[in-house]
SEVO-245921 format. One line per field, with one value per residue (C-alpha): x, y, z; residue in one letter. Coordinates in pm, 1 decimal, decimal comma, always signed. Last residue first. Example, Ala and Ser with C-alpha at 12.3 -4.5 7.8 and 13.67 -1.06 7.14 Angstrom:
BEGIN
c1: (+1367,0  +1230,0)
c2: (-106,0  -450,0)
c3: (+714,0  +780,0)
res: (S  A)
//
This chain:
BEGIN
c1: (+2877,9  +2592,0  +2438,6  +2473,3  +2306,4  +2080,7  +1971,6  +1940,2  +1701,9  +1524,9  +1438,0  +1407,2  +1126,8  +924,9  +819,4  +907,1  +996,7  +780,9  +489,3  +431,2  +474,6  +189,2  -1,5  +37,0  -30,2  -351,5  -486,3  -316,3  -579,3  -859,4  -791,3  -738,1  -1038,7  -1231,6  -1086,1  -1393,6  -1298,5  -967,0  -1009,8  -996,6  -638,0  -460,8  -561,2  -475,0  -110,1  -59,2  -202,4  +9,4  +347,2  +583,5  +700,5  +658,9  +338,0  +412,2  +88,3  -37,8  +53,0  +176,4  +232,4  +482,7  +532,9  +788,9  +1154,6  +1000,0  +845,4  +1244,7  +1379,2  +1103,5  +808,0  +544,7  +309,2  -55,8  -112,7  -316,2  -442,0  -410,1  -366,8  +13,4  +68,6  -71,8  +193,4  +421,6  +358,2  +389,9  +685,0  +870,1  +1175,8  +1412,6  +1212,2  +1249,4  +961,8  +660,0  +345,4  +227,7  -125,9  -345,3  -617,9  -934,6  -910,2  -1152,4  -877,4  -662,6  -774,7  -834,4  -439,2  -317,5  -465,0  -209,4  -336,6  -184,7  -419,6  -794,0  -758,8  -1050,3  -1122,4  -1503,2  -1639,0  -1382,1  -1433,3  -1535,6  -1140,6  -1104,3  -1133,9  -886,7  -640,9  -662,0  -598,7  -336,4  -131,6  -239,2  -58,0  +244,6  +467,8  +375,8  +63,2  -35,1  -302,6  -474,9  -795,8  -947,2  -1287,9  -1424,9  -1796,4  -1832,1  -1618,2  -1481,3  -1402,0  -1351,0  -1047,8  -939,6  -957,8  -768,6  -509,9  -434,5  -385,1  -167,2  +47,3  +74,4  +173,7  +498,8  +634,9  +963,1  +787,0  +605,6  +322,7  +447,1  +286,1  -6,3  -249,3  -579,4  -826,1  -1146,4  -1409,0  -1718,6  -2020,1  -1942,3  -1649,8  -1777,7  -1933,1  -1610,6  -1679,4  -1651,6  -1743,7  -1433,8  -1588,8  -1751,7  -1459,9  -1495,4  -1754,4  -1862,6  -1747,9  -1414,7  -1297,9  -997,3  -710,2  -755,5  -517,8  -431,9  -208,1  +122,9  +369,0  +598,1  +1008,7  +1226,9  +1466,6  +1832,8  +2074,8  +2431,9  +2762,3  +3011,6  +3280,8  +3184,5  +3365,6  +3238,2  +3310,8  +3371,9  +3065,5  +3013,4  +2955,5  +2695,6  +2514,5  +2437,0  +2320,5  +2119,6  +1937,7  +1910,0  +1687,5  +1714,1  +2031,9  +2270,1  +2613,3  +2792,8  +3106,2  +3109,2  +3355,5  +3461,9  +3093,8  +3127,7  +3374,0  +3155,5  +2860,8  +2954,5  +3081,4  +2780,3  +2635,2  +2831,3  +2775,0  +2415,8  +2389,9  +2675,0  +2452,0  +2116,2  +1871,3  +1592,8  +1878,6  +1932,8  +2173,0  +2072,4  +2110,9  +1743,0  +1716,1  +2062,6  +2079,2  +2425,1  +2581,4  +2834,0  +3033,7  +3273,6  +3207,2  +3545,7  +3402,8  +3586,9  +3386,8  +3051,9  +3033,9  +3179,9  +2907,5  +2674,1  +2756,6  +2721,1  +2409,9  +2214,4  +2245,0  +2146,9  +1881,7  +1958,3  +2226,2  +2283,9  +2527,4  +2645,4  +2821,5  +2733,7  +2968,7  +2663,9  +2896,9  +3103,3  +2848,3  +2677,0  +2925,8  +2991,0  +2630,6  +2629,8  +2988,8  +2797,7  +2464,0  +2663,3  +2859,8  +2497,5  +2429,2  +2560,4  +2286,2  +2242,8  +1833,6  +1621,6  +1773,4  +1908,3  +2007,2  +1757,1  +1948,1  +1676,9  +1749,7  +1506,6  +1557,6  +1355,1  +1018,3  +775,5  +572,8  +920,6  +1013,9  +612,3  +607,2  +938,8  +879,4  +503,1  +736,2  +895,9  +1311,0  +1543,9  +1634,9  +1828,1  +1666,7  +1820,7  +1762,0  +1971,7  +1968,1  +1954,2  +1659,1  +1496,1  +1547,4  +1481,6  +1132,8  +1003,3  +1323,3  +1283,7  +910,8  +1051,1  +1320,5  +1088,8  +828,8  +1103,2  +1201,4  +845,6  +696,8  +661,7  +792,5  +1069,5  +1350,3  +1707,4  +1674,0  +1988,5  +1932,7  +2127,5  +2216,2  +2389,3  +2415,6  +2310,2  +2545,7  +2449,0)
c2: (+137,2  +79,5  +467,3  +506,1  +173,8  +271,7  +544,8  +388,4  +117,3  +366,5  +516,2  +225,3  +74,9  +433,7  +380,8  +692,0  +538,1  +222,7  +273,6  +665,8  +626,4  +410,8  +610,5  +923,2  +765,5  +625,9  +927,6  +1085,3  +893,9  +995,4  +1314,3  +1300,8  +1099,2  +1406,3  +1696,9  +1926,8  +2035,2  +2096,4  +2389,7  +2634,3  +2546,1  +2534,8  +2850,3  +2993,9  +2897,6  +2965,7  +3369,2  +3308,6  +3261,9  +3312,6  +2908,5  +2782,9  +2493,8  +2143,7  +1921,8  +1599,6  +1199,2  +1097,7  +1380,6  +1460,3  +1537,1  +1444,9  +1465,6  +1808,0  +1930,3  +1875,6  +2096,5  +2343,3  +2380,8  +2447,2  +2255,2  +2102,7  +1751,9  +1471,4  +1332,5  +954,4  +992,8  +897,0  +1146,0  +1399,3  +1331,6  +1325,9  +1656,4  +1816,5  +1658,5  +1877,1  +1816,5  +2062,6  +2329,4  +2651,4  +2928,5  +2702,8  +2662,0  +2374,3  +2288,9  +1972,1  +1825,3  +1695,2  +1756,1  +1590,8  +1297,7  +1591,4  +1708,3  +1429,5  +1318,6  +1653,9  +1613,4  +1845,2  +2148,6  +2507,3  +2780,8  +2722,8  +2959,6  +2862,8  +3081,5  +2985,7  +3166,4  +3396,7  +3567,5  +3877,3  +4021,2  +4185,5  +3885,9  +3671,5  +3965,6  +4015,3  +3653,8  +3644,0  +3922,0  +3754,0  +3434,4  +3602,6  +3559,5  +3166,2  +2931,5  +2641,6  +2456,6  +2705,4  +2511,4  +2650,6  +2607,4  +2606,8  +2598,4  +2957,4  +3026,3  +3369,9  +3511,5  +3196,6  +3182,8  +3518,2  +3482,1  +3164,9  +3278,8  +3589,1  +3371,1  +3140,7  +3429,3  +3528,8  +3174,9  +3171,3  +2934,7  +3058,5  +3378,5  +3269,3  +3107,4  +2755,7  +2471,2  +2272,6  +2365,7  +2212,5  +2232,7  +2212,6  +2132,7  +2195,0  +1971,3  +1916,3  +2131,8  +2357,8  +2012,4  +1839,0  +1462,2  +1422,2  +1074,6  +874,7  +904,0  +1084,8  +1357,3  +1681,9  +1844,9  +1626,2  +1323,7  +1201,8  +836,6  +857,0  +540,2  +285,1  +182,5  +468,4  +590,1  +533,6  +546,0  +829,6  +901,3  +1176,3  +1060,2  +933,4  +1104,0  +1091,6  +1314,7  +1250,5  +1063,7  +1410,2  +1650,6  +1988,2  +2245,8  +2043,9  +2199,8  +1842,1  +1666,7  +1979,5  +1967,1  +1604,8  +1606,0  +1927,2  +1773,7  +1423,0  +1569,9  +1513,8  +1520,7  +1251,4  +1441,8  +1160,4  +1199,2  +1519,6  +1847,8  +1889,4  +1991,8  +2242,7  +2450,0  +2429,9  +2476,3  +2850,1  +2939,6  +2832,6  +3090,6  +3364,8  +3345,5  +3383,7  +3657,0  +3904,1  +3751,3  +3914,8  +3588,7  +3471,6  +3266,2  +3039,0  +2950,5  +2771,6  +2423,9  +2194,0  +1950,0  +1869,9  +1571,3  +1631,4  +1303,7  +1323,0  +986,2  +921,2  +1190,9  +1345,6  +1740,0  +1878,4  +1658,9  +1753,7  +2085,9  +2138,4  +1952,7  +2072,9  +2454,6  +2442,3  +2193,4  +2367,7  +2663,1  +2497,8  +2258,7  +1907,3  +1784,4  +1356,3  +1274,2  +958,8  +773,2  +1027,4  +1085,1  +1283,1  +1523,3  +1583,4  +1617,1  +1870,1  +2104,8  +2135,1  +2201,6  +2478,2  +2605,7  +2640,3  +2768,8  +3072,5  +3103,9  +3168,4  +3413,4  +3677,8  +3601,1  +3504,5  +3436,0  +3144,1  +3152,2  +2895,8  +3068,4  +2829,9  +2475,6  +2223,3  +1846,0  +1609,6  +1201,1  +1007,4  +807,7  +859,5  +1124,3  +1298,7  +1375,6  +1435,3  +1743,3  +1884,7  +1919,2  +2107,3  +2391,5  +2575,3  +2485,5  +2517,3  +2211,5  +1848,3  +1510,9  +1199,6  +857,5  +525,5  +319,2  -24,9  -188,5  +113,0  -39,2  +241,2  +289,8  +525,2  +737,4  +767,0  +928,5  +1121,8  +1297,9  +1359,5  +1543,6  +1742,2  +1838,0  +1932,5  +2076,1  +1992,6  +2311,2  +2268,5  +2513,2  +2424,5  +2081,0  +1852,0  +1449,8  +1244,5  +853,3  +651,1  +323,6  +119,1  -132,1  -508,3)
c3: (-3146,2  -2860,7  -2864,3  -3201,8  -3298,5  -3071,2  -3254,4  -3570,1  -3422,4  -3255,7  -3598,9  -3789,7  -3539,1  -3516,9  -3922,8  -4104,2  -4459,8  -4482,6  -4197,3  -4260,6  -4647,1  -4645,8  -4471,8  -4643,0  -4983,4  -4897,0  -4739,9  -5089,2  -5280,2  -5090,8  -5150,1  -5506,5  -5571,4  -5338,1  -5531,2  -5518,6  -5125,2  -5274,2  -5483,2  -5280,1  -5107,8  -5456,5  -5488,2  -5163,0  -5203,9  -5544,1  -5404,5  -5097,5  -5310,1  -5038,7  -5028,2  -5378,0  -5336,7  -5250,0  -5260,5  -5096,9  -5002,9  -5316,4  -5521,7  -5235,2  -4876,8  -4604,7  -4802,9  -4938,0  -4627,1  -4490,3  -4723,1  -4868,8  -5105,2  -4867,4  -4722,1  -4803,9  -4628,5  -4665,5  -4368,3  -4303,2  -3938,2  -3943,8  -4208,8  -3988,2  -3684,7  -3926,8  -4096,2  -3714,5  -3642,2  -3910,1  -4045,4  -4041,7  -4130,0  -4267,5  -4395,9  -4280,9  -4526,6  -4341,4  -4371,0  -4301,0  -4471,4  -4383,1  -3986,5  -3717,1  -3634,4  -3619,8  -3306,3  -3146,6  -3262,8  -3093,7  -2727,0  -2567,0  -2734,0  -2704,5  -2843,3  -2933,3  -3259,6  -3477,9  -3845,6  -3926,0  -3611,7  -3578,5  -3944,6  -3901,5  -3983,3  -3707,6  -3504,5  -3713,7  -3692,9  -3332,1  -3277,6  -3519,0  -3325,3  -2986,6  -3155,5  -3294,7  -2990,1  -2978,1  -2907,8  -3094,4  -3272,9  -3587,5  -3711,8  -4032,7  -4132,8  -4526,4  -4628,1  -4617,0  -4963,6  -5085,3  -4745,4  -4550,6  -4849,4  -4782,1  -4437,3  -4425,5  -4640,9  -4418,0  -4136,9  -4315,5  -4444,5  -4059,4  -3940,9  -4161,7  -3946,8  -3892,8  -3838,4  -3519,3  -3412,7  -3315,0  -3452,3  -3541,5  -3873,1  -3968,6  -4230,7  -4222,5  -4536,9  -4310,7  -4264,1  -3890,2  -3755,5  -3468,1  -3350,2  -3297,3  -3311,8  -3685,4  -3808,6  -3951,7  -4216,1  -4410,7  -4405,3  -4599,0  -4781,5  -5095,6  -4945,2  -4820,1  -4697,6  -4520,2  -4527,9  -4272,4  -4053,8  -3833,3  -3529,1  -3767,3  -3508,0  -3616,3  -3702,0  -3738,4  -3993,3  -3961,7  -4163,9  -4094,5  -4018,0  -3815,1  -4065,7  -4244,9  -4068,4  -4112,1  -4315,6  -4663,3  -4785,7  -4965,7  -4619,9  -4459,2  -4755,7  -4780,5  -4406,1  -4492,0  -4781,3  -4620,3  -4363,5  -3966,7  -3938,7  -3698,1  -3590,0  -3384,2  -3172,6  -3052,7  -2997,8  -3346,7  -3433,5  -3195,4  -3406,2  -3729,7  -3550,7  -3390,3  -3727,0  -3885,8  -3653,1  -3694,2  -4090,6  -4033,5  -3808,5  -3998,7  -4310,3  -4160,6  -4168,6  -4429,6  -4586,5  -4272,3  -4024,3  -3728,4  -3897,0  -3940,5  -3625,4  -3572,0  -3345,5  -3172,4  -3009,8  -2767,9  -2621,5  -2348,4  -2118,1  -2018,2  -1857,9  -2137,0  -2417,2  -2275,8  -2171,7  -2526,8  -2667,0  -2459,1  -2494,5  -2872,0  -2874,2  -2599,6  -2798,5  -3168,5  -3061,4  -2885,2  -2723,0  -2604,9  -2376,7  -2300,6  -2055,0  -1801,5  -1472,3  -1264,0  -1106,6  -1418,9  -1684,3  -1423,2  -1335,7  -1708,0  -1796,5  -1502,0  -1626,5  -2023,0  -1848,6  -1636,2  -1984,7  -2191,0  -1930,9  -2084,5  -2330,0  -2670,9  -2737,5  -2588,1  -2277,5  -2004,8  -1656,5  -1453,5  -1545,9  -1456,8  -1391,7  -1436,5  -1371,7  -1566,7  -1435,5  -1714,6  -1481,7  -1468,4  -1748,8  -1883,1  -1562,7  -1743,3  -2062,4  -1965,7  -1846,8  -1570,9  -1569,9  -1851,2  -1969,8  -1907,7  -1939,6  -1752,5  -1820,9  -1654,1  -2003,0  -1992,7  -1771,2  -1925,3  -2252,1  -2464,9  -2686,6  -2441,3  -2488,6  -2863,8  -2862,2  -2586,5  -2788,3  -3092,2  -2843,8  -2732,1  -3136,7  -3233,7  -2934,5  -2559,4  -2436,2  -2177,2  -2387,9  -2458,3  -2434,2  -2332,2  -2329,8  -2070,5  -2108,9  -1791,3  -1924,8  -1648,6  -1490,7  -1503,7)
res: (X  X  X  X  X  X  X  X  X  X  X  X  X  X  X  X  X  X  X  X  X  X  X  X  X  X  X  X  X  X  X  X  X  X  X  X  X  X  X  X  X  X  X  X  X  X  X  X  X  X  X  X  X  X  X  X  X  X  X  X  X  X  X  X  X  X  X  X  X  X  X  X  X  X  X  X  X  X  X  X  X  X  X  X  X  X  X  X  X  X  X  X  X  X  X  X  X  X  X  X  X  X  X  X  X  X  X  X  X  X  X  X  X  X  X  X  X  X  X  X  X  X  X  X  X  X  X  X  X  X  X  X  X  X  X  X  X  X  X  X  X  X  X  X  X  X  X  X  X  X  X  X  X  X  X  X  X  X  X  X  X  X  X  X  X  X  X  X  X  X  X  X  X  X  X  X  X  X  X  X  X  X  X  X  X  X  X  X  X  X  X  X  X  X  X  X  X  X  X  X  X  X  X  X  X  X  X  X  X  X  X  X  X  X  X  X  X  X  X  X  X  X  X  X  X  X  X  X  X  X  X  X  X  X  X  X  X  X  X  X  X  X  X  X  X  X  X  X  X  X  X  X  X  X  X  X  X  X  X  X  X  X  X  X  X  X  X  X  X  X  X  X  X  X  X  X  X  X  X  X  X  X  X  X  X  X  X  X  X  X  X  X  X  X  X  X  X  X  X  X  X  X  X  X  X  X  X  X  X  X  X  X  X  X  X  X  X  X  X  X  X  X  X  X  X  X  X  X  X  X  X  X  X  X  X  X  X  X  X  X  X  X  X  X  X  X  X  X  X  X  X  X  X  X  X  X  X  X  X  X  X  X  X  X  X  X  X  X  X  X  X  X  X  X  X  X  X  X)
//
């Protein structure tokens, strides 16, 4: 039987939030099914993971982070390549890639586009020339695709009540997780009894843990200043900042300056995640805009409870049940509800629970590949 020939389009080949969520779904494909390709710009740790899983990989140099003339070099490139290759589907992600892929796309003849939107481009913390350009931009490609899945309900429900895009398209299907623990957490008077701890910077310490980019989407500088506030007032916390970004030397500096590099821990980029996290009491988000982060999953699936702010996407993830919401730029909430939890131990262990079993029933991997193929199939 013919392969379905299936290609993905990344902007960037990091192995972050919204590539990681692409992978998780292309592992649980038929490969007997689905012919794979992954499209992105060339040089990264995206790339090497294509093809040690066996897809084809095929770079397109001129792709950029920011607008650039070359965005039409990219565009013809895309083009070139829908048409050689003779997809049956093509799959965009990200707001670029998603413009010039969809259009790519449906004038090169491929049968069927799909668009994951992982949180819009526009946002309020934007200039409004900026932000009103780019819902233009994804109100004319969304007339160029077939399927428009979201990754929050908020946004999906936005997006069909604006009446700017068409809403026959439109659908929510949630990133999704495979729970990585059975047992809830068990917490004493300083953090986790057990599991036992296996990173020796982190024994007896209340630590809490972080994973993303460093940059202003993600609110990473508040964090920092949290972290030495609260090291300042209490020795018994450590914070673990995972990830690298154009703020991280910034941070770094900070952290240093501040006296507090022993209890404030910035080991960069991190490809073992859950042995990280396994060693983590409670994890922090306090991002600007999501869509809906991986990151939250990831620690959901662990049993940590997590901290994050008050925003679409952390909203749909976190809860009384599994954590706390606190009012995004309100560091002084923020930090108080962060010194206090050592003492909450019931609460804790409670929200262990909580994350868990909100992992398996709402995020469970199963649903979301199920969803997806049902776009891919229909």
């Amino acid at each position: 039987m013919k392969k379905t020939k299936l290609v993905h389009i990344q902007l960037l080949p990091l192995l972050s939030g919204v590539q990681n969520m692409m992978l998780t779904l292309l592992q649980e494909l038929d490969q007997n099914e689905y012919e794979i390709y992954v499209i992105s710009k060339p040089g990264g740790p995206l790339v090497e993971k294509v093809k040690s899983l066996g897809y084809h990989y095929l770079p397109v140099k001129s792709l950029r982070r920011n607008l650039s003339p070359l965005d039409l070099i990219s565009f013809f490139h895309i083009f070139y390549l829908c048409r050689k290759h003779r997809f049956d589907i093509v799959h965009t992600h990200s707001s670029k890639t998603g413009f010039i892929g969809r259009i790519a796309a449906r004038l090169s003849r491929t049968p069927k586009t799909i668009h994951t939107v992982h949180g819009f481009p526009f946002h309020a913390y934007q200039p409004k020339i900026a932000r009103y350009l780019y819902l233009f931009l994804e109100m004319i490609a969304s007339w160029f695709c077939d399927f428009i899945p979201v990754v929050n309900r908020h946004e999906c429900e936005w997006a069909k009540y604006s009446n700017l895009f068409p809403k026959k398209k439109l659908l929510t299907i949630y990133n999704a997780v495979e729970s990585t623990s059975e047992t809830s957490r068990k917490y004493g008077e300083f953090g986790i009894v057990e599991p036992i701890k296996t990173i020796e910077e982190l024994k007896g310490f209340f630590a809490i843990g972080y994973v993303g980019r460093f940059t202003r989407a993600k609110n990473i500088l508040t964090i920092v200043e949290s972290a030495i506030t609260l090291c300042s007032n209490n020795s018994t916390f450590k914070f673990v900042l995972i990830g690298d970004g154009e703020l991280w030397e910034q941070c770094k500096r900070r952290v240093e300056e501040s006296g507090f590099a022993d209890q404030i821990m910035l080991p960069g980029w991190q490809t073992n995640i859950d042995y990280w996290l396994t060693n983590i009491d409670l994890f922090l988000l306090y991002s600007h805009w999501e869509g809906l982060p991986i990151s939250i999953l990831e620690a959901m699936a662990q049993g940590i409870p997590v901290v994050a702010s008050d925003i679409k996407g952390n909203n749909e993830l976190v809860g009384d049940d599994n954590g706390v919401l606190v009012p995004i730029d309100a560091p002084e909430i923020l930090q108080d509800v962060l010194t206090y939890m050592p003492e909450r131990r019931y609460d804790l262990e409670r929200w262990s629970r909580g994350a868990l079993l909100k992992t398996k029933e709402k995020f469970g991997l199963d649903r979301f590949v199920a969803e997806y193929e049902r776009l891919y199939r229909g």
